[in-house]
Phi, psi and omega in degrees: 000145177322194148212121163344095162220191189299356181227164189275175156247214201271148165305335194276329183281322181301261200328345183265293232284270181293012185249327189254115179308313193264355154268341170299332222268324188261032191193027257273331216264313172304312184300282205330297158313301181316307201322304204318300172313308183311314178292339168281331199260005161247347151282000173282320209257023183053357147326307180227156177285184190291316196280337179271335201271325164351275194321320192303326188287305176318322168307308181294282146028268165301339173279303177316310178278337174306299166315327206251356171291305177305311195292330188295272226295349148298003181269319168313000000 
């Protein structure tokens, strides 16, 4: 998973970011923070608008409940 620093990254990277499964899948509420952050410091730095940073937190979101969904049914 990425790691926090000073410049943001790319959308095409926010989008690899949220495609990886296997750091969602082990980590579901930190990678969900990372998305969030990333997705904030690309609309601070104007790279995507109110409505694409919109999709994104939704998108981000949805990898969450997809992880606490995956993780309940390895407990069956």
């Amino acid at each position: 998973m990425s790691e926090r620093c000073s410049a943001p990254i790319s959308v095409q990277q926010w989008y690899q970011l949220l495609k990886d499964t296997a750091s969602l899948l082990e980590a579901p509420t930190k990678h969900h923070r990372e998305l969030l952050h990333q997705a904030y410091a690309l609309r601070d730095t104007h790279a995507v608008d109110s409505n694409t940073l919109a999709e994104m937190l939704e998108l981000a979101d949805a990898a969450l409940v997809y992880a606490h969904e995956a993780q309940a049914d390895q407990h069956w």
